[in-house]
C-alpha positions as a Markdown table, in Angstrom:
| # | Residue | x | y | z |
|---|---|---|---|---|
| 1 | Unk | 77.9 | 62.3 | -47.3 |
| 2 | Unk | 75.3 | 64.7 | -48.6 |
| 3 | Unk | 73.1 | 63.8 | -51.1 |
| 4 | Unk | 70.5 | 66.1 | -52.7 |
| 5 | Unk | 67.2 | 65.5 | -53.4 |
| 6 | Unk | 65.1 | 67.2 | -55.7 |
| 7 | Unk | 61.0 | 67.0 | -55.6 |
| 8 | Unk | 58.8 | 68.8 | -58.4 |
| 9 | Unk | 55.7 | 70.7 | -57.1 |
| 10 | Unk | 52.3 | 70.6 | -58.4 |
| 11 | Unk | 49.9 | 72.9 | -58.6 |
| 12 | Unk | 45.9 | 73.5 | -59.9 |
| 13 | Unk | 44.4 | 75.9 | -59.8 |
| 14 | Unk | 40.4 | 77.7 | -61.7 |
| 15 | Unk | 38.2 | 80.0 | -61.3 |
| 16 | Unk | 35.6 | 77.9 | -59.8 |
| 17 | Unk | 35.2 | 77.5 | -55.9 |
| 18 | Unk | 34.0 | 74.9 | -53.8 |
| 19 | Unk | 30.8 | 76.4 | -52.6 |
| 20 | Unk | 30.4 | 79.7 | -55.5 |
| 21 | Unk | 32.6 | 82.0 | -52.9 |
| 22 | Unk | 36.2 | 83.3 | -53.4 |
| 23 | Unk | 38.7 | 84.9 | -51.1 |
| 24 | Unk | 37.1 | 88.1 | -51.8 |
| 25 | Unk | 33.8 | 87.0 | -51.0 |
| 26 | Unk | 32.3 | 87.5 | -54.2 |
| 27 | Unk | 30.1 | 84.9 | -55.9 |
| 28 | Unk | 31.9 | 82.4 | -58.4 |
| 29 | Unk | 31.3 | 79.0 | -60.3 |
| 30 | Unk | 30.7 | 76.2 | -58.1 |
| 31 | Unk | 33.1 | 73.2 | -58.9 |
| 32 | Unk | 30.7 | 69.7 | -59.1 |
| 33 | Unk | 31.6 | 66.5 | -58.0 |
| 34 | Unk | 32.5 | 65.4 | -61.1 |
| 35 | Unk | 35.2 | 67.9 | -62.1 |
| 36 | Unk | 36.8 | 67.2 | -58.5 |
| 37 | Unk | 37.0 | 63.9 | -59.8 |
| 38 | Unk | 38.5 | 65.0 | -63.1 |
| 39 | Unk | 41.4 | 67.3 | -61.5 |
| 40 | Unk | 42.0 | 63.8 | -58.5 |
| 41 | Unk | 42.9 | 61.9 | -61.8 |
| 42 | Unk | 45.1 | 64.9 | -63.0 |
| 43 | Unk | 47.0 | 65.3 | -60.2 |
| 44 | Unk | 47.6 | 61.0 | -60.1 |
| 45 | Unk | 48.5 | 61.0 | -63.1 |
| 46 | Unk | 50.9 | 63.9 | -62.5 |
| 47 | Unk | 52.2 | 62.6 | -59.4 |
| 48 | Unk | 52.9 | 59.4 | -61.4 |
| 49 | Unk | 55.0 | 61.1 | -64.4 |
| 50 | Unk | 56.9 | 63.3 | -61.6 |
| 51 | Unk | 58.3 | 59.8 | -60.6 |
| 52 | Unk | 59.1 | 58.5 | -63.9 |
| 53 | Unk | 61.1 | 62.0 | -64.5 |
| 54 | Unk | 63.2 | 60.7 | -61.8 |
| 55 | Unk | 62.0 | 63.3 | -59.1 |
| 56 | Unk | 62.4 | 62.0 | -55.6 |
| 57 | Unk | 59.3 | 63.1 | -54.2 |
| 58 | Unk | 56.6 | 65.3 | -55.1 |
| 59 | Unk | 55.1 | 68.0 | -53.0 |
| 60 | Unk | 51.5 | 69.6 | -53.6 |
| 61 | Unk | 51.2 | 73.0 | -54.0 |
| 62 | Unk | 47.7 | 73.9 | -51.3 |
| 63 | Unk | 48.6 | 77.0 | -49.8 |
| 64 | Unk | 48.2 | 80.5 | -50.3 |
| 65 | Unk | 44.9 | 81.6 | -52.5 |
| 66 | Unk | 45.0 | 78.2 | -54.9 |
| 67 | Unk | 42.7 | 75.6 | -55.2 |
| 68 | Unk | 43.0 | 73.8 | -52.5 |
| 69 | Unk | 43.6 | 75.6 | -50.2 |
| 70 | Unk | 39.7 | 77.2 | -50.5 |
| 71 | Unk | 38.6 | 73.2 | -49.4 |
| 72 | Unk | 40.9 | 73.4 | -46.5 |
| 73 | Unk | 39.1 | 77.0 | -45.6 |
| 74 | Unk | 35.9 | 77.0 | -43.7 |
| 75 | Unk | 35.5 | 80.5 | -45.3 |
| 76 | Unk | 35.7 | 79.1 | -48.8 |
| 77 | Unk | 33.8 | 76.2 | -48.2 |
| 78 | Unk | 30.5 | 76.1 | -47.3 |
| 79 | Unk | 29.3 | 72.6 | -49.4 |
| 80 | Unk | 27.0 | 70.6 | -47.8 |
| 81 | Unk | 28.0 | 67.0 | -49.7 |
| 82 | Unk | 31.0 | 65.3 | -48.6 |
| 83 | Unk | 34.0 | 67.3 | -49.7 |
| 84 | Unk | 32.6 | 69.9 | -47.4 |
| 85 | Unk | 31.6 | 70.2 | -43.6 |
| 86 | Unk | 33.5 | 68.9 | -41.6 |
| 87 | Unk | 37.6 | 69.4 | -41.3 |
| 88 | Unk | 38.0 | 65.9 | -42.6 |
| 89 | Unk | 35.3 | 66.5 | -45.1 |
| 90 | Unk | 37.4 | 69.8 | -46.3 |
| 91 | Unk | 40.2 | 67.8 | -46.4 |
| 92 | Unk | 38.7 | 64.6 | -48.2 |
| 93 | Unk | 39.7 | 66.4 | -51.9 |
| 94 | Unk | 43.4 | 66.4 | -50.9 |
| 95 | Unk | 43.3 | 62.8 | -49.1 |
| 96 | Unk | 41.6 | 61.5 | -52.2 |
| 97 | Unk | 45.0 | 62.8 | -54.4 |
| 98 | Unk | 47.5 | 61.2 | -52.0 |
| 99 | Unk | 45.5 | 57.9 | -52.1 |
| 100 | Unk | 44.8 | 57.5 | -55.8 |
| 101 | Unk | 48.7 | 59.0 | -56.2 |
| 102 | Unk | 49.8 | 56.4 | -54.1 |
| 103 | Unk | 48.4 | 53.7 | -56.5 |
| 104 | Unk | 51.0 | 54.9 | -59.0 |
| 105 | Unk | 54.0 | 55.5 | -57.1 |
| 106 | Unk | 55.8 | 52.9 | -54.4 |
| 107 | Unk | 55.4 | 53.4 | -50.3 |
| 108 | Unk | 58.8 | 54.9 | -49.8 |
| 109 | Unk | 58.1 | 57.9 | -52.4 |
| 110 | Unk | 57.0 | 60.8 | -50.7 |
| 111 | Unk | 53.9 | 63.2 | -51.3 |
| 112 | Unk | 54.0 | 66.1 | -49.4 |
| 113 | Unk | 51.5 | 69.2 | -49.2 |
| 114 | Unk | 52.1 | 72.7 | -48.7 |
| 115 | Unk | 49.4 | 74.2 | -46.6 |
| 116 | Unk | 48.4 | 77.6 | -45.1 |
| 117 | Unk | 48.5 | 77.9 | -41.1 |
| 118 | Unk | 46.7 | 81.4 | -41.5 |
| 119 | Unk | 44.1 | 82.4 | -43.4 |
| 120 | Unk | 44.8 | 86.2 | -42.7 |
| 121 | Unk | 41.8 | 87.5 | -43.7 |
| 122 | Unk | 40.2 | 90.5 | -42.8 |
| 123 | Unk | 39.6 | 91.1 | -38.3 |
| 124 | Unk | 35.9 | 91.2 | -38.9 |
| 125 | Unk | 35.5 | 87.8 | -40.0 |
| 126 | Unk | 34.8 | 85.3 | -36.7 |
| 127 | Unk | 37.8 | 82.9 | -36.1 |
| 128 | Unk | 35.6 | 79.9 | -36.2 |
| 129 | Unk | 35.9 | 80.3 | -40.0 |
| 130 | Unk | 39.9 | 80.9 | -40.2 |
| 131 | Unk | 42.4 | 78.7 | -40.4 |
| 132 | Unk | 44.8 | 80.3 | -37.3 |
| 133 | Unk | 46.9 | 79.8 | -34.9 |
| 134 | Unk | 44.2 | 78.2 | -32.6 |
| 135 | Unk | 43.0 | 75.3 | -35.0 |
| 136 | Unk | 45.8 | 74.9 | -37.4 |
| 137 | Unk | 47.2 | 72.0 | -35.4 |
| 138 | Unk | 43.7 | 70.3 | -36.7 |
| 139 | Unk | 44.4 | 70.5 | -39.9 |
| 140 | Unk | 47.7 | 69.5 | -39.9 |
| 141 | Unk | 46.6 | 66.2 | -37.7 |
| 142 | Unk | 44.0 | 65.2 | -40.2 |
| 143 | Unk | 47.0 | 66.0 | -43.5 |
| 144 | Unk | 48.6 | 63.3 | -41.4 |
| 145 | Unk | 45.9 | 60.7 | -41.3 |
| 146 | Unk | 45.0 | 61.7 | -44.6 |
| 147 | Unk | 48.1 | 59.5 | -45.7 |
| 148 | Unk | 50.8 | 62.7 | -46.8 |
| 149 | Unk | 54.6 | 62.3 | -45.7 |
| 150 | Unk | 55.5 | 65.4 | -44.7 |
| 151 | Unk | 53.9 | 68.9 | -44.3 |
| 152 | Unk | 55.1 | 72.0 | -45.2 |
| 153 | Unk | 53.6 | 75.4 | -43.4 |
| 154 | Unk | 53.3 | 78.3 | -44.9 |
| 155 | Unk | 50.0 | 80.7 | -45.4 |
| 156 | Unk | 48.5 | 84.2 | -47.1 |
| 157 | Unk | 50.4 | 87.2 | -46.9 |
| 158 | Unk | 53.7 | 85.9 | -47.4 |
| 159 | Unk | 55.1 | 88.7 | -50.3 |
| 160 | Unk | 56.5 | 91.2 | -47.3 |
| 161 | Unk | 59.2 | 93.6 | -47.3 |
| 162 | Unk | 61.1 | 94.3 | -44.5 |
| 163 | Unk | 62.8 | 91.4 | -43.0 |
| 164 | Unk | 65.8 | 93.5 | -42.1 |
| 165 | Unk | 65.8 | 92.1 | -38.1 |
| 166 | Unk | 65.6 | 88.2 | -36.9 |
| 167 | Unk | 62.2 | 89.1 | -35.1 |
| 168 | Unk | 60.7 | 89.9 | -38.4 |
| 169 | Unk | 61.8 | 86.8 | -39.9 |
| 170 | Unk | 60.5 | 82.8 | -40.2 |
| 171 | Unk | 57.4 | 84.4 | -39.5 |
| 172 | Unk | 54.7 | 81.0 | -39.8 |
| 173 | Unk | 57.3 | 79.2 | -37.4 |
| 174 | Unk | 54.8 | 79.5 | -34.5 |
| 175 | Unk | 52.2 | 77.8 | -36.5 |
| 176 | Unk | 55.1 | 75.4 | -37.4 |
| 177 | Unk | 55.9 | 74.3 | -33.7 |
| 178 | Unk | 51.9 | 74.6 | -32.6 |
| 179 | Unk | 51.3 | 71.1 | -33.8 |
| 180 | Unk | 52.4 | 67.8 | -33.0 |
| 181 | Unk | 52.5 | 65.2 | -35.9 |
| 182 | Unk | 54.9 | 62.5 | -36.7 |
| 183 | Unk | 55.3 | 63.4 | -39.8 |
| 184 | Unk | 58.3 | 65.8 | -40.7 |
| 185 | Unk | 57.6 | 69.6 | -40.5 |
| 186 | Unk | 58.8 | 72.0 | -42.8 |
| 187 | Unk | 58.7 | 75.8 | -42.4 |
| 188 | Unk | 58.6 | 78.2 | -45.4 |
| 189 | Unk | 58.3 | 82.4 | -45.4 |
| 190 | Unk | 60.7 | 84.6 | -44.4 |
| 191 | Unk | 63.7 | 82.1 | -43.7 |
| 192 | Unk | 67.1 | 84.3 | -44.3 |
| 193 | Unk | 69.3 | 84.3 | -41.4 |
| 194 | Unk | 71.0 | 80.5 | -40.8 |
| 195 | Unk | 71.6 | 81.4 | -37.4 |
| 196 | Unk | 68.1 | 82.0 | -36.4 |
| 197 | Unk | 67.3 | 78.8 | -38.4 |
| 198 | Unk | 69.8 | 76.5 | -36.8 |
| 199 | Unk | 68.0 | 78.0 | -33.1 |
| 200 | Unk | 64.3 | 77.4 | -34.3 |
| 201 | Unk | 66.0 | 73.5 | -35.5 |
| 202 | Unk | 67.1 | 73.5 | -31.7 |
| 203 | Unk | 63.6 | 73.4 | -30.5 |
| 204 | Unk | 63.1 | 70.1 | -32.1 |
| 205 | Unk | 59.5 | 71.1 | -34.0 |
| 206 | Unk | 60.5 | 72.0 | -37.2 |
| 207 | Unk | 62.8 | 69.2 | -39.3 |
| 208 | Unk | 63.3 | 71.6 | -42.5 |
| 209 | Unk | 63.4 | 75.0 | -44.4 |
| 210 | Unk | 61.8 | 76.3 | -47.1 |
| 211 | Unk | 64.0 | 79.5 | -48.9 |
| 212 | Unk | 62.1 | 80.5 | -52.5 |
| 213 | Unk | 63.3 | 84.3 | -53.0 |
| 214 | Unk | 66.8 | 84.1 | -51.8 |
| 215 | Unk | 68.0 | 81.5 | -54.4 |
| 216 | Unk | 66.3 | 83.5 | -57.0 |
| 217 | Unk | 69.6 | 86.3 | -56.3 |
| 218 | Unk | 71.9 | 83.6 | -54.5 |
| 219 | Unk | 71.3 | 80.2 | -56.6 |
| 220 | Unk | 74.7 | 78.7 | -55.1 |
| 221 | Unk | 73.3 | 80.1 | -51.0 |
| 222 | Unk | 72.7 | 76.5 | -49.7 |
| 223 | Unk | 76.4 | 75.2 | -50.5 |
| 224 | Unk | 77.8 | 78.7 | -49.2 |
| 225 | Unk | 76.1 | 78.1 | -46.2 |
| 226 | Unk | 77.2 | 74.5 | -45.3 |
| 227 | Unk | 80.6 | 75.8 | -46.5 |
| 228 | Unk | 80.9 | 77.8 | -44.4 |
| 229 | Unk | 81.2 | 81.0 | -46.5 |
| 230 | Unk | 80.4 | 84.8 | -45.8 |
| 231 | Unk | 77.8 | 85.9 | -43.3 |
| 232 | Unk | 74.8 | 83.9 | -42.2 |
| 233 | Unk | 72.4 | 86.0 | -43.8 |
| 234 | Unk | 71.4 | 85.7 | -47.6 |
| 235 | Unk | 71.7 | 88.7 | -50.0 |
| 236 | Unk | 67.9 | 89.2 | -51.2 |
| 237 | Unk | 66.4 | 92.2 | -49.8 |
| 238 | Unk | 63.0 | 91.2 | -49.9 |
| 239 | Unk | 61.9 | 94.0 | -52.6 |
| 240 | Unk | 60.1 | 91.2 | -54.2 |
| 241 | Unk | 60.4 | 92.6 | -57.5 |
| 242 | Unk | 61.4 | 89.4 | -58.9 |
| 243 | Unk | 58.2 | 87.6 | -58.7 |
| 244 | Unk | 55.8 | 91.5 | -58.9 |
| 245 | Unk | 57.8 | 93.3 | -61.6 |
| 246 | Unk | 60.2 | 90.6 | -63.5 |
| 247 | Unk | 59.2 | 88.1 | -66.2 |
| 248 | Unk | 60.8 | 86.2 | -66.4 |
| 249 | Unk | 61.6 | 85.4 | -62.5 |
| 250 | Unk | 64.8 | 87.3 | -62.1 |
| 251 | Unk | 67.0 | 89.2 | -59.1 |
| 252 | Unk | 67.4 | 92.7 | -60.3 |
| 253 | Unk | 69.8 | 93.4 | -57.8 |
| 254 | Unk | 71.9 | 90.8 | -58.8 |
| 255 | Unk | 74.5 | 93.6 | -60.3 |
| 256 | Unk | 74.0 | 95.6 | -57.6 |
């Protein structure tokens, strides 16, 4: 029997910066100790009311250019007290949520965090201050300690166009089966074809998939698939008109 589950994701995300720099490199509003303090309780509370909505997990949104994810970024965050440093300093903000959280909800509810495995910024910036291929499995080792049940990999530059061949396609699954954690892994960006899905599953590193885009156009895509129904590849295009041009969030190819 399948059974569905559904999870709400949370997100936060201000102007200020951890250390008065943004992805651009231009000078910002340092966040204090105090307000990371303030937003910890938000995102508690949050995670508490997600589970009295009668979610069945919640999932923290810490990828691509939000809030979080300039802690996770040595780039981004350059402060010297302890949410900065050190990987497991960057990584204290988040660790602090899932703990606090975890004071609100029971064990077997699960808090998971969407993260970037690429910062994909500019060649001239040194590695040592990327998240990449190279260290990513890091970060993902200390998201483990940190106390979150699953982790979900993703990263910058994930609004692309052509994903017209397979080689194109699940493009952060690398990052995705270059860690080891006992934790389940999930995969999002560029998932379309359920044949090149089902041979990534095969490898045994990645547990599950993330689709955003395709269910905007094919809503009903999941149960198609496991029926068995049509081809194995979904109907978006990948024009991403439906989160750059449409508001609200629509498929305009839907009657095409």
């Amino acid at each position: 029997m399948i059974r569905a589950e559904f999870f709400a994701q949370l997100v936060h995300d201000e102007d200020a910066t951890p250390a008065g720099i943004n992805w651009k490199g231009e000078k910002t509003e340092i966040v204090s100790a105090r307000r990371i303090q303030e937003i910890i309780d938000h995102y508690s509370a949050s995670i508490g009311r997600v589970k009295e909505a009668g979610f069945d997990g919640v999932e923290i949104n810490a990828h691509g250019m939000f809030f979080l994810a300039r802690f996770f970024s040595p780039y981004t965050n350059k402060r010297t007290d302890k949410y900065g440093g050190s990987l497991k300093n960057r990584l204290r903000f988040a660790e602090e949520i899932a703990k606090q959280a975890r004071k609100k909800v029971e064990t077997d509810f699960p808090i998971q965090i969407k993260v970037n495995s690429n910062d994909r910024f500019h060649s001239t910036i040194p590695e040592n201050e990327l998240i990449n291929i190279n260290n990513f499995y890091l970060l993902a080792r200390e998201i483990e300690k940190a106390g979150f049940n699953a982790i979900n990999v993703s990263g910058r530059g994930f609004v692309r166009k052509d994903l017209s061949s397979l080689d194109k396609q699940s493009y952060f699954v690398k990052y995705a089966e270059s860690i080891n954690v006992n934790i389940p892994v999930i995969v999002t960006g560029g998932n379309r074809s359920l044949s090149l899905m089902e041979q990534i599953l095969q490898n045994n590193k990645v547990d599950f998939f993330g689709l955003a885009r395709p269910f905007i156009r094919e809503p009903d895509l999941a149960n198609r698939w496991l029926e068995g129904q049509g081809d194995d590849s979904c109907r978006c295009i990948n024009c991403n008109k439906c989160i750059l041009e449409k508001e609200p969030v629509s498929c305009i190819q839907e009657n095409g």
